[in-house]
Biopython code that builds the backbone (N, CA, C, O; Angstrom):
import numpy as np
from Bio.PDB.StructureBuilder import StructureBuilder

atoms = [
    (1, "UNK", "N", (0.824, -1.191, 0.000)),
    (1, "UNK", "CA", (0.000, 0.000, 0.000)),
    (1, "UNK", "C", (0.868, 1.255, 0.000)),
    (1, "UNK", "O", (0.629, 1.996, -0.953)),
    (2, "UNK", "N", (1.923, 1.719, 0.932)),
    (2, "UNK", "CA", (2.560, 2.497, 0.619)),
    (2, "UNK", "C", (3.303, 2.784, -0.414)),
    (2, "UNK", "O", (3.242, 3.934, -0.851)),
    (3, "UNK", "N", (4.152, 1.841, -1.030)),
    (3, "UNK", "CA", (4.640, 1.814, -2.266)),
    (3, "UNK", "C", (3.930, 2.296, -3.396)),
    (3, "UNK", "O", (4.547, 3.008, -4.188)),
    (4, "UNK", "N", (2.319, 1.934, -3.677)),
    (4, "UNK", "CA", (1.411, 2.005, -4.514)),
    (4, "UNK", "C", (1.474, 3.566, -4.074)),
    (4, "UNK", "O", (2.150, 4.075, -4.968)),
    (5, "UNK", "N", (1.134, 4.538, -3.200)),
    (5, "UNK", "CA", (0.702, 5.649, -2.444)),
    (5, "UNK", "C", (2.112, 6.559, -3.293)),
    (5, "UNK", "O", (2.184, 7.667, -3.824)),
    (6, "UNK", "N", (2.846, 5.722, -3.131)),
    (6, "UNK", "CA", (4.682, 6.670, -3.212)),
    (6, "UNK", "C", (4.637, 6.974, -4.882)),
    (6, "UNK", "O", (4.989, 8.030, -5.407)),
    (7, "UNK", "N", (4.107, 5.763, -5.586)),
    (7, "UNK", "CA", (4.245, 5.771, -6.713)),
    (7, "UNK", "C", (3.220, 6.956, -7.487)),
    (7, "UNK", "O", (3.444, 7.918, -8.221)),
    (8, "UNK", "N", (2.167, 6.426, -6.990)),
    (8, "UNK", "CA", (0.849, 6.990, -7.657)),
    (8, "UNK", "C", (0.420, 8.113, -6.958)),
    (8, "UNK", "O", (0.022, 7.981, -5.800)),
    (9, "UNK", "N", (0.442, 9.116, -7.458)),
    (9, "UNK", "CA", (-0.089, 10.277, -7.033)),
    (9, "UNK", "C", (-0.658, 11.181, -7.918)),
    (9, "UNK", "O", (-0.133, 11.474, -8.992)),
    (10, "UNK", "N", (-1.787, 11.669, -7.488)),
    (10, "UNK", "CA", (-2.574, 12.566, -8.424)),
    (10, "UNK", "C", (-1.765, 13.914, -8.913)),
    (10, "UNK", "O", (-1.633, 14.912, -8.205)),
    (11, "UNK", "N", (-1.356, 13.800, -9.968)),
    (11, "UNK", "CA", (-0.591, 15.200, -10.640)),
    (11, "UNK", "C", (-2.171, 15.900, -11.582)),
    (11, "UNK", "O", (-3.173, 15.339, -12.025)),
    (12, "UNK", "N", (-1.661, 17.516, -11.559)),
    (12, "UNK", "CA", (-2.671, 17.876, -12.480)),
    (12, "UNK", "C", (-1.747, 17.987, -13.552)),
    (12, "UNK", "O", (-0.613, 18.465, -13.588)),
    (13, "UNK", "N", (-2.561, 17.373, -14.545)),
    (13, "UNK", "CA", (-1.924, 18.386, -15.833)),
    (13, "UNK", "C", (-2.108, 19.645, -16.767)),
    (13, "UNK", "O", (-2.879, 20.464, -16.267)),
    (14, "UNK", "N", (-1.760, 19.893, -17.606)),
    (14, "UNK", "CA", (-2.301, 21.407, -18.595)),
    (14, "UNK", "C", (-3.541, 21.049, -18.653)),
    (14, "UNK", "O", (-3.904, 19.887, -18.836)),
    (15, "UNK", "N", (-4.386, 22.147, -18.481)),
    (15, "UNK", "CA", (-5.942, 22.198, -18.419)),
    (15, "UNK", "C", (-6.310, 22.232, -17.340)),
    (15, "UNK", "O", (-7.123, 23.149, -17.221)),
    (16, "UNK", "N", (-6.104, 21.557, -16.183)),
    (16, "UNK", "CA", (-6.772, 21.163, -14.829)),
    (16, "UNK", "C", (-7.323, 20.024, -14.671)),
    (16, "UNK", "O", (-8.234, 19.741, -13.893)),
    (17, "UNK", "N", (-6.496, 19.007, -15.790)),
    (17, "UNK", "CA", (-6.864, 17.826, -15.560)),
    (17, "UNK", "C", (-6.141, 16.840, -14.921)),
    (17, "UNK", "O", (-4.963, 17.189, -14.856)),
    (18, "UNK", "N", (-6.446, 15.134, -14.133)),
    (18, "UNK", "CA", (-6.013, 14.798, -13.160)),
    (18, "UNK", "C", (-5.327, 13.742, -14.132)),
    (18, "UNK", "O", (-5.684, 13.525, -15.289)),
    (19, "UNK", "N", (-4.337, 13.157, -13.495)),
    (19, "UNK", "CA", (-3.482, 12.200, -14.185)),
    (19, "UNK", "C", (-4.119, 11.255, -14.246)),
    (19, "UNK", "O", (-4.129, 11.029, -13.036)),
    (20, "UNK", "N", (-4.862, 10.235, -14.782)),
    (20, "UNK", "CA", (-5.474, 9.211, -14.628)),
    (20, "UNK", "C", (-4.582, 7.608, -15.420)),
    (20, "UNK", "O", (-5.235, 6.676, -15.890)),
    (21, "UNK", "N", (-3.295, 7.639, -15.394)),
    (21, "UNK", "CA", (-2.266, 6.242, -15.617)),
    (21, "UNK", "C", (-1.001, 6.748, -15.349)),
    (21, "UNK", "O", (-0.362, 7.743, -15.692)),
    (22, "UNK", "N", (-0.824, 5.788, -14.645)),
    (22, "UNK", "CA", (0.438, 6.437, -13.383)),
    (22, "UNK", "C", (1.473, 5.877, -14.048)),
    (22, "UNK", "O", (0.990, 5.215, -14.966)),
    (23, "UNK", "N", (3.406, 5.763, -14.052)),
    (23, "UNK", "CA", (4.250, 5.990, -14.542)),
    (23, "UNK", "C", (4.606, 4.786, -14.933)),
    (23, "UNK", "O", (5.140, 4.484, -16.000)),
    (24, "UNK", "N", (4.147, 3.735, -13.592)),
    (24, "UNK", "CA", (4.224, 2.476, -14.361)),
    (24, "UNK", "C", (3.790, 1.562, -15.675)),
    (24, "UNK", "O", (4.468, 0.760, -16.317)),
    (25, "UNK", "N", (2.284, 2.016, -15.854)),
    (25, "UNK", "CA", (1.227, 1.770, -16.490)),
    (25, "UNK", "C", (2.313, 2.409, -18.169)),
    (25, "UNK", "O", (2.466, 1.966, -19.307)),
    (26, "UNK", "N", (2.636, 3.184, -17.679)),
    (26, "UNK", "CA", (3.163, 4.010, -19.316)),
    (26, "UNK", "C", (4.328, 3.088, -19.718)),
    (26, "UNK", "O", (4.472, 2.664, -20.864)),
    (27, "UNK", "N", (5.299, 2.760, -18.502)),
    (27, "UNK", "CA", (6.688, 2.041, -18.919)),
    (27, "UNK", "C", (6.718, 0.650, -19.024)),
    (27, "UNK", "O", (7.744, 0.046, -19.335)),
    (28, "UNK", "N", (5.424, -0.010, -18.730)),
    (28, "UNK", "CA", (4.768, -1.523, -19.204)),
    (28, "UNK", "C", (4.571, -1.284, -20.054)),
    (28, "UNK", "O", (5.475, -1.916, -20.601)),
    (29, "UNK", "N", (3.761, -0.537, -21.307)),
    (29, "UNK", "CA", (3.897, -0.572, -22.399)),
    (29, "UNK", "C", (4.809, -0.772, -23.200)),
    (29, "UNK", "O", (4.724, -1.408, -24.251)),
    (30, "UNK", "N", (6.085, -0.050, -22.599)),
    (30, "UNK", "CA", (7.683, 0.170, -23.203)),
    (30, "UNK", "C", (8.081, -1.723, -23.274)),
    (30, "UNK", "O", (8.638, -2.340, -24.182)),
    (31, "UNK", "N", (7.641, -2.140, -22.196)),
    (31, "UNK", "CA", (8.177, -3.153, -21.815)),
    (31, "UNK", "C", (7.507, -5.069, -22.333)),
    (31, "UNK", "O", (8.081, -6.121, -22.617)),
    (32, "UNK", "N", (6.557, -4.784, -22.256)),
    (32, "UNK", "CA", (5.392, -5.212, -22.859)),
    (32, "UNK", "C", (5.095, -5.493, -24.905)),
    (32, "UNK", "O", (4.441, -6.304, -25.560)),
    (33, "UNK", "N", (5.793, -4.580, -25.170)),
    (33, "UNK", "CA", (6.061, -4.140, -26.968)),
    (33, "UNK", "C", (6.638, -4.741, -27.268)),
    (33, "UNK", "O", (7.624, -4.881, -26.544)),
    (34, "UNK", "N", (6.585, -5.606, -28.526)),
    (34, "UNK", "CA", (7.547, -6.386, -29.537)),
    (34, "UNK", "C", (8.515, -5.409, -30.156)),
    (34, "UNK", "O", (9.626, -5.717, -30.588)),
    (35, "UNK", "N", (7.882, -3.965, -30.158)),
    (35, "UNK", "CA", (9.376, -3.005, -30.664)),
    (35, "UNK", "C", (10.109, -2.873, -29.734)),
    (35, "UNK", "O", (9.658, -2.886, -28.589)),
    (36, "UNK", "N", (11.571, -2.695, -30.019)),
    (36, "UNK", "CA", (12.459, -2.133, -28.781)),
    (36, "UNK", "C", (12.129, -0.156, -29.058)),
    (36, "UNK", "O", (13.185, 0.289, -28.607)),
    (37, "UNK", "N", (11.726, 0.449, -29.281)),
    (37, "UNK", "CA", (11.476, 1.716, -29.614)),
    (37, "UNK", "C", (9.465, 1.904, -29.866)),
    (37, "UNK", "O", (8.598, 1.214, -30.401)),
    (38, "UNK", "N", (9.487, 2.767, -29.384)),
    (38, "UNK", "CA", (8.327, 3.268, -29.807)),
    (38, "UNK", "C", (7.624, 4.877, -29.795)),
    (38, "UNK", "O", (7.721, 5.471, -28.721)),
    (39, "UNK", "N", (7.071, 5.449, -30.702)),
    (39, "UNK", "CA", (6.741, 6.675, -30.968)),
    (39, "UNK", "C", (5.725, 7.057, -30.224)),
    (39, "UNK", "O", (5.223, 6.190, -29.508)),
    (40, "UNK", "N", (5.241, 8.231, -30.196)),
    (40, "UNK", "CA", (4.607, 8.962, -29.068)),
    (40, "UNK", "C", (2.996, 8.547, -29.269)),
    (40, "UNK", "O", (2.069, 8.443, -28.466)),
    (41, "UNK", "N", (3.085, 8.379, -30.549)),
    (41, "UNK", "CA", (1.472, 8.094, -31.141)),
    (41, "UNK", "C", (1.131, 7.297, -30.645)),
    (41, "UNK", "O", (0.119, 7.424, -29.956)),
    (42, "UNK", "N", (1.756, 6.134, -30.730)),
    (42, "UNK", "CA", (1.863, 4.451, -30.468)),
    (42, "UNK", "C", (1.788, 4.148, -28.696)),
    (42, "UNK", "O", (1.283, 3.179, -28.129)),
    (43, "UNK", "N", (2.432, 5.266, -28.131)),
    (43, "UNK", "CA", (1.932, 4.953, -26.702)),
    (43, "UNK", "C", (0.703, 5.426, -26.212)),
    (43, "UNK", "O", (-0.117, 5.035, -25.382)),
    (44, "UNK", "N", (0.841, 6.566, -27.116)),
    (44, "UNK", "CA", (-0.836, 7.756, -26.665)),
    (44, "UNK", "C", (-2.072, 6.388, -26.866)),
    (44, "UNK", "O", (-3.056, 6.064, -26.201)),
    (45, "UNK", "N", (-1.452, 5.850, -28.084)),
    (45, "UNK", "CA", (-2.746, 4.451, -28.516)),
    (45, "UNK", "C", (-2.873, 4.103, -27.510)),
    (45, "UNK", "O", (-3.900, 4.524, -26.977)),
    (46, "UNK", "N", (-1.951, 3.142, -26.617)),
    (46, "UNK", "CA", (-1.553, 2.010, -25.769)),
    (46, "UNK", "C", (-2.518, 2.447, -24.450)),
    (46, "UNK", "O", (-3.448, 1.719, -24.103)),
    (47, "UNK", "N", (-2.208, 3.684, -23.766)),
    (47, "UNK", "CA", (-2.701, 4.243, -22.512)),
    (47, "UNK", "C", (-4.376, 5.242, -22.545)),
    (47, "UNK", "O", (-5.188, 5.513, -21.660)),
    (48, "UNK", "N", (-4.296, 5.612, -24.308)),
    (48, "UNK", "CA", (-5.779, 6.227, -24.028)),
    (48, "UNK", "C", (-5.789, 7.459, -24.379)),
    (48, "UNK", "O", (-6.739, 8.131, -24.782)),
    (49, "UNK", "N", (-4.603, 7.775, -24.203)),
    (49, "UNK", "CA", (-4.401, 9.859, -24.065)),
    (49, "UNK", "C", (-4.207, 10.400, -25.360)),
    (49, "UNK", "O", (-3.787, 9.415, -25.967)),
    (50, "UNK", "N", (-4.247, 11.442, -26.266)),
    (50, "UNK", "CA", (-4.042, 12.237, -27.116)),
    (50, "UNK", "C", (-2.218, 12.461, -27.276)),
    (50, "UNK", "O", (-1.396, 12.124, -26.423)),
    (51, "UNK", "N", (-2.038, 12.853, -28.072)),
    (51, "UNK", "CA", (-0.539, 12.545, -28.384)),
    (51, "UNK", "C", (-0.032, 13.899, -28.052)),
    (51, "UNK", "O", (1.170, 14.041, -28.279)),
    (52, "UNK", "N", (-0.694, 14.993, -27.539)),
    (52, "UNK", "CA", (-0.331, 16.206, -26.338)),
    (52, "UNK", "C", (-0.061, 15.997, -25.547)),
    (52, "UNK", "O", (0.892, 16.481, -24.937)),
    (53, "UNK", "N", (-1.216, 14.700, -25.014)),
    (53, "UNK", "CA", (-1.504, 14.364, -23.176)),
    (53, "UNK", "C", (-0.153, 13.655, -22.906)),
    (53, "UNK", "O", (0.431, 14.234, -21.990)),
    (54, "UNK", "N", (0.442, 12.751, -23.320)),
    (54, "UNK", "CA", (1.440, 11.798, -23.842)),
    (54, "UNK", "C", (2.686, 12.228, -23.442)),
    (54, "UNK", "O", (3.382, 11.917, -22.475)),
    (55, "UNK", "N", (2.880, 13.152, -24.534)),
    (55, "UNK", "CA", (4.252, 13.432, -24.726)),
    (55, "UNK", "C", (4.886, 14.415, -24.001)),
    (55, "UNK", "O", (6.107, 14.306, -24.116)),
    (56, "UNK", "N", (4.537, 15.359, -23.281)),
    (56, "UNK", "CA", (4.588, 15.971, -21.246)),
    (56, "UNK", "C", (4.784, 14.251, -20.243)),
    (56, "UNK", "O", (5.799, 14.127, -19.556)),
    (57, "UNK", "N", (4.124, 13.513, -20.269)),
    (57, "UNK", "CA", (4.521, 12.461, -19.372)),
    (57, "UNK", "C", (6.002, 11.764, -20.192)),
    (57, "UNK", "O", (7.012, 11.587, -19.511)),
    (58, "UNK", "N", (5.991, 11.380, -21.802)),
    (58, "UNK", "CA", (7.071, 10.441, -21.352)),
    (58, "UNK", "C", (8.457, 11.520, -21.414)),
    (58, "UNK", "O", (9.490, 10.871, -21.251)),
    (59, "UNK", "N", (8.681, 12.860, -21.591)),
    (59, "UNK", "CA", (9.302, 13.798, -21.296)),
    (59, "UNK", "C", (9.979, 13.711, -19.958)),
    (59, "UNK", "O", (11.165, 13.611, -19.644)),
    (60, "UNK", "N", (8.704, 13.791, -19.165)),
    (60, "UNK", "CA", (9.355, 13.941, -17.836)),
    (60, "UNK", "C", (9.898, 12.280, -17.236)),
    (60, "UNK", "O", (10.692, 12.103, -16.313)),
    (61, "UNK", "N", (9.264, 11.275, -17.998)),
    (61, "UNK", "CA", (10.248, 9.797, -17.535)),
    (61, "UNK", "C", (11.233, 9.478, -18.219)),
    (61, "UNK", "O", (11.744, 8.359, -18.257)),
    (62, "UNK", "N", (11.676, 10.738, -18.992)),
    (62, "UNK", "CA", (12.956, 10.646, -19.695)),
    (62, "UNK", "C", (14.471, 11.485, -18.917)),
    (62, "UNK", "O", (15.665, 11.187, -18.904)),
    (63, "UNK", "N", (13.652, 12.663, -18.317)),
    (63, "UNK", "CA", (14.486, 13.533, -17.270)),
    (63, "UNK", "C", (14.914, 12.473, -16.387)),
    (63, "UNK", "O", (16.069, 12.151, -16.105)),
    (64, "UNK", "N", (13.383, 11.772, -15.830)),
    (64, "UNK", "CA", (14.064, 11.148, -14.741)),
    (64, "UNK", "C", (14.879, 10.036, -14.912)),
    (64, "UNK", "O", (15.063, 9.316, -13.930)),
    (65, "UNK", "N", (15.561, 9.675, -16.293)),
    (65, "UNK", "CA", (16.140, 8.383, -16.689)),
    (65, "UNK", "C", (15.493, 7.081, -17.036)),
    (65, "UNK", "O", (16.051, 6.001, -17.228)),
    (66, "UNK", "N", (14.263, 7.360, -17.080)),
    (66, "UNK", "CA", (13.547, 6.260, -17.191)),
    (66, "UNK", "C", (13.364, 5.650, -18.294)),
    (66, "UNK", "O", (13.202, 4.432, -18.374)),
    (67, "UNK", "N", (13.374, 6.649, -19.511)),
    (67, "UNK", "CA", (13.102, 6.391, -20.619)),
    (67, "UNK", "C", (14.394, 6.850, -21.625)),
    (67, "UNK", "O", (15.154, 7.505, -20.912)),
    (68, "UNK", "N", (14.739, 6.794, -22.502)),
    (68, "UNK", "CA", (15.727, 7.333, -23.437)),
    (68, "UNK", "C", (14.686, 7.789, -25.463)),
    (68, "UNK", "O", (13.791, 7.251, -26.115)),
    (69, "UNK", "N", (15.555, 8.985, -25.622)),
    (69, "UNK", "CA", (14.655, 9.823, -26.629)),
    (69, "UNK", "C", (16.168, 9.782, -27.757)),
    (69, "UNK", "O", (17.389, 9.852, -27.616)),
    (70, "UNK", "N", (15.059, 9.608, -29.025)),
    (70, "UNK", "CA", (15.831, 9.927, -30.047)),
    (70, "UNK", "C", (15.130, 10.364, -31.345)),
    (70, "UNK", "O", (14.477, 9.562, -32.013)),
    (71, "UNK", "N", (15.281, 11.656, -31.683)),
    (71, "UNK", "CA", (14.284, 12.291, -32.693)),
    (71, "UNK", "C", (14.288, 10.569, -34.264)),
    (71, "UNK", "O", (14.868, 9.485, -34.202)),
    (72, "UNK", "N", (13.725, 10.931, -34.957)),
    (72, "UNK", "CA", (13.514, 10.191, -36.357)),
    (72, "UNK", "C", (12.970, 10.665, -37.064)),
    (72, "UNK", "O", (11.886, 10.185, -37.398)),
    (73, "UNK", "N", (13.629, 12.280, -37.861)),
    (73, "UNK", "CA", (13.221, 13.124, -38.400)),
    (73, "UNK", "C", (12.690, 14.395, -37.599)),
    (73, "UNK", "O", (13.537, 15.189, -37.190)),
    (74, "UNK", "N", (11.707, 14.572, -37.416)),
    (74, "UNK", "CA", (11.009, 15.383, -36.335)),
    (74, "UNK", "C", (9.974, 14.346, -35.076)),
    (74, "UNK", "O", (9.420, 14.583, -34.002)),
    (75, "UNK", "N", (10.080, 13.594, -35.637)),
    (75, "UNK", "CA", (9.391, 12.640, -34.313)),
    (75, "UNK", "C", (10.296, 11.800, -33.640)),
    (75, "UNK", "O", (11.023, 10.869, -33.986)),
    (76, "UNK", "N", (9.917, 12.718, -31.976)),
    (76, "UNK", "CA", (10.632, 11.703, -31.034)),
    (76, "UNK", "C", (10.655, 10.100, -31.470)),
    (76, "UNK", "O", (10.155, 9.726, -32.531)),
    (77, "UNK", "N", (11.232, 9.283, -30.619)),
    (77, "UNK", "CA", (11.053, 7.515, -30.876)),
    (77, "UNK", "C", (11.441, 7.634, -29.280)),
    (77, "UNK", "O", (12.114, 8.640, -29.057)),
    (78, "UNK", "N", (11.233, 7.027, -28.410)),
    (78, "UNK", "CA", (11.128, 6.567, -26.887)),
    (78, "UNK", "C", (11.434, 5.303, -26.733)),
    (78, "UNK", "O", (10.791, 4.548, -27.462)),
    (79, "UNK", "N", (12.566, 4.578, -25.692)),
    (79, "UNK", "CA", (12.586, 3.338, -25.020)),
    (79, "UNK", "C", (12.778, 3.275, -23.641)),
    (79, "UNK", "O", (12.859, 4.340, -23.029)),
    (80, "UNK", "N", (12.896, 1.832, -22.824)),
    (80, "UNK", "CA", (12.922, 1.886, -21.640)),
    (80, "UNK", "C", (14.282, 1.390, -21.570)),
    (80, "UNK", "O", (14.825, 0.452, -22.155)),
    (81, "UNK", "N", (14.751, 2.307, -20.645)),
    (81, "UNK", "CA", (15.832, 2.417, -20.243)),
    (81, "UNK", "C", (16.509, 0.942, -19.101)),
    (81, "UNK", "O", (15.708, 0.007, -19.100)),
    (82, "UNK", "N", (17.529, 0.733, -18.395)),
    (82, "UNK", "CA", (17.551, -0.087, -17.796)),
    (82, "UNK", "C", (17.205, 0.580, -16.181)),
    (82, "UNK", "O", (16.809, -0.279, -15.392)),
    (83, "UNK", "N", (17.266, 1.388, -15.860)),
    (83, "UNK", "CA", (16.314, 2.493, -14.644)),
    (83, "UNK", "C", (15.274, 2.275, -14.647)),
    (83, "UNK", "O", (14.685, 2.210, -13.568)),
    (84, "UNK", "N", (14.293, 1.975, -16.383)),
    (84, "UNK", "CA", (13.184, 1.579, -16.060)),
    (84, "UNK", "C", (12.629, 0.315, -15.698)),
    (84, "UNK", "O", (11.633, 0.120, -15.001)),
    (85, "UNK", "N", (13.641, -0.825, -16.438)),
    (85, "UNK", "CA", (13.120, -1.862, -15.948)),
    (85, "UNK", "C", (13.218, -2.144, -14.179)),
    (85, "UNK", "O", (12.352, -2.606, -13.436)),
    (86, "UNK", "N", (14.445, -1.730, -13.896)),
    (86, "UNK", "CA", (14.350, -1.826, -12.416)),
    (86, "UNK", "C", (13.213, -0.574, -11.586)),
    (86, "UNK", "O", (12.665, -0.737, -10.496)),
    (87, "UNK", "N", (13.131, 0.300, -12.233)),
    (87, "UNK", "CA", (11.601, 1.158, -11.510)),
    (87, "UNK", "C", (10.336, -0.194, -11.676)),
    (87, "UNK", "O", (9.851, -0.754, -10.693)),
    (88, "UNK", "N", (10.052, -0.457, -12.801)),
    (88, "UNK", "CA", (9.374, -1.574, -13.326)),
    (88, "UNK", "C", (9.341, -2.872, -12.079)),
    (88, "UNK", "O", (8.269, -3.190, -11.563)),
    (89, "UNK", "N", (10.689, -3.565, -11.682)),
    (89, "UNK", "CA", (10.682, -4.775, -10.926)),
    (89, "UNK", "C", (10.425, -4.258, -9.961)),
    (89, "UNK", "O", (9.457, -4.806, -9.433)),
    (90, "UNK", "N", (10.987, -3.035, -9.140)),
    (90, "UNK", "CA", (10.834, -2.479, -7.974)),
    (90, "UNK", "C", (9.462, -2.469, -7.746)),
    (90, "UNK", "O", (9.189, -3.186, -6.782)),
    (91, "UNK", "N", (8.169, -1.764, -8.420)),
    (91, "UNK", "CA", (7.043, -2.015, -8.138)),
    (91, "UNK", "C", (6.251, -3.371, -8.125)),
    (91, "UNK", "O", (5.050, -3.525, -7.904)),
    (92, "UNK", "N", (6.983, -4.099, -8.345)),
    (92, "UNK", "CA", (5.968, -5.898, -8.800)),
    (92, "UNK", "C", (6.563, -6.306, -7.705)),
    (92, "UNK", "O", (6.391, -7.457, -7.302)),
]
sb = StructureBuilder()
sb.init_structure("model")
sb.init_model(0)
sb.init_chain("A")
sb.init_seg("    ")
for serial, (resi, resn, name, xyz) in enumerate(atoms, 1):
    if name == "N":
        sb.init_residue(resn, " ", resi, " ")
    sb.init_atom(name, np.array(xyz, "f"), 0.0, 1.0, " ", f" {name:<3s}", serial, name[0])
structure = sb.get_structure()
């Protein structure tokens, strides 16, 4: 329960809206994918969100090392880092 509490916390985002899929939920996708890479569209699919809502979250799990970014033309491409898989085991 605490762990879940530490992890998950209600952030607002642009607009005044509430975070509704928390950091894990985003980097199971990463993890979960037959690609080793995946684009912003392709996760926005995966979790639900608009490819605005999206790309502010995997931004900031890229600051925090979680994720790694590499343009492909003008579009980001996103993977999970090895920070993430252990953020990843740490919660299971």
């Amino acid at each position: 329960m605490i762990i879940w509490c530490l992890r998950f916390h209600a952030r607002t985002m642009a607009g005044g809206r509430e975070e509704t899929v928390d950091d894990s939920e985003i980097l199971r996708v990463f993890r979960e994918s037959e690609d080793p890479a995946l684009f912003t569209g392709e996760v926005a699919d995966a979790i639900g969100f608009s490819n605005q809502g999206t790309l502010p979250r995997l931004r900031n799990l890229a600051e925090r090392g979680l994720l790694s970014t590499k343009k492909s033309g003008r579009v980001p491409m996103w993977w999970l880092t090895d920070e993430g898989r252990e953020y990843l085991d740490e919660g299971e």
